[in-house]
N, C-alpha and C positions, 0 to 999 in steps of 0.2 A: 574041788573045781580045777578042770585043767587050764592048763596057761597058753595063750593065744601063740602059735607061733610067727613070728615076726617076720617077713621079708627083705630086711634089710642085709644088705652085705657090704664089706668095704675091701679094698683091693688098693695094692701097688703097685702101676706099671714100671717098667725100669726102663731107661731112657738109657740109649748108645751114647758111651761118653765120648769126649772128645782129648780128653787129658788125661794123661797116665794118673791112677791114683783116685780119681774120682767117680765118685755111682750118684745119682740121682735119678726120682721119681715122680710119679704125678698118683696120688692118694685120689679114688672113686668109691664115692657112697650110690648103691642102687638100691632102689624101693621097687616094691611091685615085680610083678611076673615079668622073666625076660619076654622080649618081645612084646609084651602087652601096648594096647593102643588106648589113647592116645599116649604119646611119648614126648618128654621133655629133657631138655640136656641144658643144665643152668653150672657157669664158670663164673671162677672172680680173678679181678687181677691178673690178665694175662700182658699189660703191664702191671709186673711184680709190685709197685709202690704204691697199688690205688687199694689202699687198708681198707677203708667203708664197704666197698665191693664183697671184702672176705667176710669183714664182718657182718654185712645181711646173710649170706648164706650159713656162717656160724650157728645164728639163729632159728635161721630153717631148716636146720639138720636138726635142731629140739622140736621147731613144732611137729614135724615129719616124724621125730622118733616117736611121737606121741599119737600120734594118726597111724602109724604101724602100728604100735600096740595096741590099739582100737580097732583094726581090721577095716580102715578106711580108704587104703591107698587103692586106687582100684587100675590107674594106667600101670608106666612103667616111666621113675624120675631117676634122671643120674646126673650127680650133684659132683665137680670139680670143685673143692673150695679154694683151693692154693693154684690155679692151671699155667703158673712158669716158675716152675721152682729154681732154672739157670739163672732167670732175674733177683729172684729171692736172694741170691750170694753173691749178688753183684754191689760192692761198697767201694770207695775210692776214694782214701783219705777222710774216713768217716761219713762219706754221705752215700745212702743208697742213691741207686741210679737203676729204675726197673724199666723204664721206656723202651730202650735199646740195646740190644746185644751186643757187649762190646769189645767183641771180636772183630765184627765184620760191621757195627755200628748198625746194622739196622733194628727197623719199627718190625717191633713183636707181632703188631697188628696191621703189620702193612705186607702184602705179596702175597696174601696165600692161594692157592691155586684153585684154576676157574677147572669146576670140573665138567662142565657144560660138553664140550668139545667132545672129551673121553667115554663120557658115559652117550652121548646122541649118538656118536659110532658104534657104541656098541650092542644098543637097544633098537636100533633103526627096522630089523627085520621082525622085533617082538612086538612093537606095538599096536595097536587094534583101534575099536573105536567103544573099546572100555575103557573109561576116566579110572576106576577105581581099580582094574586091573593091572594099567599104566603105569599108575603109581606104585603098586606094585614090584614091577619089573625095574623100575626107574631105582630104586630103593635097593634093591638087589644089586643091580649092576654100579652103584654106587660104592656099596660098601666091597664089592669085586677091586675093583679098579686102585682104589685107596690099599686093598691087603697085596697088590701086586706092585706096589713101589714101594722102594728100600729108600730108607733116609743115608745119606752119606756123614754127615755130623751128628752131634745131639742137638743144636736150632733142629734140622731138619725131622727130629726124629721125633721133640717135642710137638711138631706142627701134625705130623702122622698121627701120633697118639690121639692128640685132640678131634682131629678130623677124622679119625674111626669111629671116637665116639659121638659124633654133632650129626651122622652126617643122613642120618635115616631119621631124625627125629622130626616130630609134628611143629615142638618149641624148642628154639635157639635162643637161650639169653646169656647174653657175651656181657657181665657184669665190668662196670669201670668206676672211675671218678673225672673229677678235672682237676684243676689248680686251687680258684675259686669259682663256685658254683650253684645254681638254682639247680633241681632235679630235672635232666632231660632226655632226650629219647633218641633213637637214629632208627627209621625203620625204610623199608620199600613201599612205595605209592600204593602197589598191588595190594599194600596190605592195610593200607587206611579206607575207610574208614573201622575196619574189621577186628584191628589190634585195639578201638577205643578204650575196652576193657584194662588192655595191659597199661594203659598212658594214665586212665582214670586212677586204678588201683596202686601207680606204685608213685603217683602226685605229679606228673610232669607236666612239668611250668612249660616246656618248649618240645615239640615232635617236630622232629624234622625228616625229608622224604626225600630222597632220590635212587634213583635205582644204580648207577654209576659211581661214588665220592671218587672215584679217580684211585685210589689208596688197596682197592684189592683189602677190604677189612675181612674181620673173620665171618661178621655174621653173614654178608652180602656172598660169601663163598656156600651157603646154603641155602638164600633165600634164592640167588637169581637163577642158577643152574635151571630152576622149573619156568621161570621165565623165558630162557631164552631155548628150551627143549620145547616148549607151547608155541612159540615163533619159527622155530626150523621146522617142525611135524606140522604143525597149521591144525583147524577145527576136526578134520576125517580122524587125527589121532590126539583125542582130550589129553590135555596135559594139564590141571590145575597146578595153582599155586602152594600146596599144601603146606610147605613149611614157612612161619613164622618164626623169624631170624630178628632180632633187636641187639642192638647197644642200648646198654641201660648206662647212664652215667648220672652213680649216685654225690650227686652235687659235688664238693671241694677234698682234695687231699685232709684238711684238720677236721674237718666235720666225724669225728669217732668215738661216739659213742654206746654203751649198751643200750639207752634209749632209744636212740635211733636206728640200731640196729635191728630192732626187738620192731620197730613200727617197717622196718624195711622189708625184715620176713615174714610180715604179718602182712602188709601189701602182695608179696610174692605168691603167697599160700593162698591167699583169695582168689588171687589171677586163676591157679592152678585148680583150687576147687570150681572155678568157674566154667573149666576149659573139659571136667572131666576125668581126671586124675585123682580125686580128693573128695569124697566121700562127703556129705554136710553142706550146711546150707552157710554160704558166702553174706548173706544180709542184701543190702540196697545197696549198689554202687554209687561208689562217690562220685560227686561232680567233677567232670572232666577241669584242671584246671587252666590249664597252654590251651592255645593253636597248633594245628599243624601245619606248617607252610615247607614250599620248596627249598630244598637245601642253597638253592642258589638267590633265596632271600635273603640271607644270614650273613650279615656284615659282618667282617675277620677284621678288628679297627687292629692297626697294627703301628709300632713306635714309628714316629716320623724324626726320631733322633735317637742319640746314642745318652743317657743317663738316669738321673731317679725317677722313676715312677710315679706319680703322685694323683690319685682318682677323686675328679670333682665330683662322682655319685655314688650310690652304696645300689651292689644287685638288686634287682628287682624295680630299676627305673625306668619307667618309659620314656623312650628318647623320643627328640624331633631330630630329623635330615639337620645338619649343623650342630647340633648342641655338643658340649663340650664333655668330651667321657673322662680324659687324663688331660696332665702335662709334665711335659718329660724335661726336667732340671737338670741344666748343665754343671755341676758344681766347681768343671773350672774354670766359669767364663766370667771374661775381667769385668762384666757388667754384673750384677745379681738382678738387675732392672730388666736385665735384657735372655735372662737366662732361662727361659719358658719357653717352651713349644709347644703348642697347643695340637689333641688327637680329638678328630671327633666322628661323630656317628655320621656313615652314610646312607643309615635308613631309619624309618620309623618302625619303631616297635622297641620289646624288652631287652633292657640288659641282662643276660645269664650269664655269662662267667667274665673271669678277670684274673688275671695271672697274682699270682702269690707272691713271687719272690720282684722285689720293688728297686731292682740294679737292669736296666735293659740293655741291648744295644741296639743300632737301628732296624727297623724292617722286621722284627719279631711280635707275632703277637701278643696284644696284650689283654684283648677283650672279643667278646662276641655280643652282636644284637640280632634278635631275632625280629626279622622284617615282616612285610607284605607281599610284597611284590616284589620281583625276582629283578635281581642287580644287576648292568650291565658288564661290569668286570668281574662278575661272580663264571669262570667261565674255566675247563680245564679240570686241572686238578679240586678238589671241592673239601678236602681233608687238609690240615696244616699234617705234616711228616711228625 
């Protein structure tokens, strides 16, 4: 009996360093026929410290190995499991630090470039009043545009990498975590109710929707570009939505387990057989668990003082307007009576996250609720940095 051959391949790109002496990389697993459709680009950790992120995809690199040996894969999946390996060496005084780059201090997931502008000039004379040839062309001149800019650093050159490969794809999922966590989601409006599958399938307590967070994140650099090419060309020239871009944030930094991880890529792989890519039959979808509401529902309760931490409710509490989330303990104040400040929720609906480390100072988040109805001061920026 001959043996099936496999389609997998795995690959190292090498990142422009910035320091004498050093080389680093970004490791690519791809299934399926280049180019094949439809096409998904799933990364973890691009803050380097969110471990749960790695490890669902850990796990989805076995079920996958095992769907390749079966002659199942039938798109084309490319699988970043590590996608900031600069964050990954970043430790200081024993503690990792993957958030920020800390050279130049910024957010890994914050600036990346709108390529909307670049690619509309340069498609402006190709396009027609075929949606599917549009896209197309749109796809073409994307990944154009991205192979004609040189990174100046390696930040910059990590962000190149990534964005060659995300940038033609059908599916963007931009794997994360939080601090502490319920399973939640960050998607574009354009794409609810249409993503319910991905929110269903990988348990999210909380979808949240804005086209904007202010933050320039990574997936919104793949989803909106067709948004706002649909707006400048107007109906004569169809420009769908085609790519489906998420943050996935797999609940809390300690939440790490093979268990969990093993049910996270088992979530992912059903999405994926769902969508087209995955040969077999996915079952009955699970019951949608969250809402989706407006990003600018979602109550940022933040320290209204500088000391301990201390949380009057455990995740997954529904608040009332008023009720009391924390209170933040002065431990040098001459009263112990008088040593409480009280943080509380400015909206109705669920507690999902809540910061880990229990030493604050003012004005730093500590919690998130997910509301109804869209907050008055929710306004501007919509991402804490």
């Amino acid at each position: 009996m001959s043996r099936r051959t496999t389609t997998k391949t795995t690959t190292r790109l090498p990142l422009s360093h910035s320091d004498v002496g050093t080389s680093r990389g970004v490791v690519v697993h791809r299934y399926g026929a280049p180019e094949a459709r439809p096409k998904a680009y799933l990364q973890a950790s691009l803050h380097a410290d969110e471990t749960p992120a790695m490890m669902a995809l850990h796990h989805l690199q076995r079920l996958l190995d095992e769907a390749d040996a079966a002659g199942r894969i039938q798109g084309e999946i490319v699988i970043v499991p590590a996608a900031n390996p600069i964050g990954l060496g970043q430790h200081v005084s024993g503690m990792h630090l993957g958030r920020y780059e800390l050279s130049s201090g910024g957010n890994f997931n914050r600036g990346w470039p709108d390529l909307a502008e670049a690619v509309g000039d340069r498609v402006a004379d190709a396009l027609a009043d075929d949606a599917a040839g549009n896209v197309d062309v749109i796809r073409a001149a994307m990944r154009a545009v991205l192979a004609e800019r040189q990174a100046r650093d390696e930040p910059g050159s990590l962000r190149l990498t990534l964005a060659r490969l995300a940038c033609d794809a059908d599916f963007v999922l931009d794997l994360h975590c939080d601090d502490e966590a319920l399973m939640h989601l960050y998607l574009i409006p354009q794409h609810w109710p249409e993503a319910r599958d991905l929110a269903a399938e990988i348990g999210s307590r909380a979808t949240m929707l804005t086209e904007d967070s202010g933050g320039s994140s990574f997936d919104e650099a793949f989803s909106m570009p067709w948004v706002k090419l649909a707006r400048r060309f107007g109906p004569d020239r169809p420009i769908p939505p085609v790519c489906i871009a998420a943050t996935v944030e797999y609940r809390g930094q300690p939440d790490v387990s093979d268990e969990l991880g093993k049910t996270d890529a088992r979530g992912l792989f059903r999405f994926l057989q769902r969508r087209g890519l995955i040969a077999g039959d996915p079952g009955k979808l699970p019951q949608l668990q969250g809402e989706a509401v407006d990003l600018r529902a979602v109550d940022v309760v933040k320290a209204p003082a500088a000391g301990i931490l201390v949380y009057a409710v455990p995740l997954g509490t529904e608040m009332r307007k008023g009720d009391l989330v924390a209170e933040i303990i002065d431990p040098m104040a001459e009263d112990p009576n008088a040593a409480r400040v009280p943080a509380l929720s400015a909206a109705d609906g669920l507690l999902f996250t809540r910061r880990m480390l229990k030493l604050v100072r003012a004005g730093e988040q500590i919690a998130k609720v997910i509301g109804r109805e869209i907050l008055p001061h929710r306004t501007g920026k919509l991402l804490e940095d």
